[in-house]
C-alpha positions, 0 to 999 in steps of 0.5 A, spaced: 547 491 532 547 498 531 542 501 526 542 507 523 535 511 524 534 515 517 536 508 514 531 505 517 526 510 516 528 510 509 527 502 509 521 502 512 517 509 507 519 503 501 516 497 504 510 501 506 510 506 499 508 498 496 501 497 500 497 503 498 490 500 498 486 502 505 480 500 509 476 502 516 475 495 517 478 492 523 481 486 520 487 486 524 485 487 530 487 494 531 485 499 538 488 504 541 489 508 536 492 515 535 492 520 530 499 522 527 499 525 522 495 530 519 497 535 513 494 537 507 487 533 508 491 526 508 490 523 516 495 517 519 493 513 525 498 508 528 494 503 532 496 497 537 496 490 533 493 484 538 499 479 537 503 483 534 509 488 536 508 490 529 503 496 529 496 498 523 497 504 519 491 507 518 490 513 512 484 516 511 484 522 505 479 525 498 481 525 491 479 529 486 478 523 481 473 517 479 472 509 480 475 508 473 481 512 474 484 510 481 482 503 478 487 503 473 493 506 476 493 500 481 492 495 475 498 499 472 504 494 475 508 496 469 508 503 472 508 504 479 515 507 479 511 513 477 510 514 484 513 509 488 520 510 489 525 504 491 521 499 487 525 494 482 524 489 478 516 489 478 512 484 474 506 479 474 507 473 475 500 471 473 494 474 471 488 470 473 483 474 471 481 483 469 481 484 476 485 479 480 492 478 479 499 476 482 505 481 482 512 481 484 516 487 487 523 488 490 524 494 493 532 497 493 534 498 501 539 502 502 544 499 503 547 496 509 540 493 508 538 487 504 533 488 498 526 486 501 521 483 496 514 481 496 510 476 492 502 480 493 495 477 491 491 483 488 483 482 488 479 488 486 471 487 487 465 493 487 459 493 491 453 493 484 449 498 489 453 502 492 460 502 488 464 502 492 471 499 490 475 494 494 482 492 493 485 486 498 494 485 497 495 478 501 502 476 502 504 470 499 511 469 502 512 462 499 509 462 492 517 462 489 523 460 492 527 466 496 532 469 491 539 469 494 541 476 498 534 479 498 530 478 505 523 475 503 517 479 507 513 474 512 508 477 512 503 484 510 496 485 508 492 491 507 485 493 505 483 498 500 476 502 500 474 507 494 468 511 496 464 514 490 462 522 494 461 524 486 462 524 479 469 526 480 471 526 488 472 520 492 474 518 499 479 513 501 481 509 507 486 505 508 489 499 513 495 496 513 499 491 517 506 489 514 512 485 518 518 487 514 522 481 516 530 481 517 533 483 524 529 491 523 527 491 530 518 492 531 520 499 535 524 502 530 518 500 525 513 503 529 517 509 531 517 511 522 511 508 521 508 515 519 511 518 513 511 514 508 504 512 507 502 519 507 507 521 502 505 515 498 498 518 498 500 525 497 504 522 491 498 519 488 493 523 489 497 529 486 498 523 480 491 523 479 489 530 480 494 530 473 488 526 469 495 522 466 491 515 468 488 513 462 481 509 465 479 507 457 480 500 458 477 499 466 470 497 464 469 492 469 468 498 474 463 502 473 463 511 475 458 514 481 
């Protein structure tokens, strides 16, 4: 089969555009790791993944913002188009509790790639004494039925960590490991694995740096 590359790399900066939650934890088994990209204080590494062809991006950045305002733009699922692209039909299938959630989110492929869509577990937890925030998405490939030409992500996690440096700065880590499932071969993921996570990033930092999130309704995460 013949692949168009700037529409597999189209494909795959939207797949990763969904999972903007990071960590420094080695939870999936990630070594061997290389820096790929580092431009305007954003860092992005591609590690080797044991078992899988797929690799772990790892992104590490600051942000000019607070616990409560980089919370409430994650919770915010009605309005995530507002800095990730290709995403339609976003919802919330069920509300478990204020900090734990379950989403669905179809990406818009381009075409002749089939739409891809994502069922995530969303958990939020902070730590009482140091309040760093934590943000896990777990896949949950099985938790509806496949719609009909929409190809079903097998598999994608990502950790999330928030680390208060002061009242109004915050540094971020991010780790993901996704399998975008179909017929996408793992080396031509890999090969455009780098991209879009650093522009989601740049994306929502620059969306917090406008002061647009409102955090007035966050009182379950406390600031710095």
């Amino acid at each position: 089969m013949h692949y168009n590359l700037n529409r597999i790399s189209i494909l795959y900066c939207v797949i990763i555009l969904i999972f903007h939650f990071t960590s420094t934890n080695n939870v999936y088994g990630q070594e061997n790791c290389e820096q790929k990209k580092n431009e305007e204080g954003i860092q992005v590494y591609l590690c080797e993944t044991s078992g899988s062809p797929f690799k772990t991006v790892s992104v590490n950045f600051t942000a000019k913002t607070t616990l409560k305002q980089y919370a409430a733009g994650v919770l915010d699922i009605a309005n995530i188009t507002k800095w990730q692209t290709n995403i339609i039909n976003q919802y919330v299938l069920k509300t478990i509790n204020e900090k734990e959630l379950i989403y669905y989110c179809e990406v818009d492929a381009p075409w002749p790639i089939a739409h891809r869509d994502l069922i995530f577990r969303f958990k939020m937890s902070q730590d009482s004494t140091t309040k760093v925030l934590t943000v896990t998405l777990k896949q949950l490939p099985e938790y509806i039925p496949v719609k009909k030409d929409i190809v079903r992500v097998p598999k994608a996690e990502s950790i999330l960590t928030v680390t208060p440096l002061s009242e109004s700065k915050v540094k971020v880590n991010y780790t993901i490991h996704v399998d975008p499932g179909g017929e996408v071969p793992a080396f031509i993921v890999n090969l455009f694995a780098v991209q879009g996570p650093w522009q989601t990033y740049k994306n929502y930092r620059d969306l917090l740096s406008t002061g647009a999130i409102s955090d007035s309704e966050i009182d379950f995460i406390e600031n710095y």
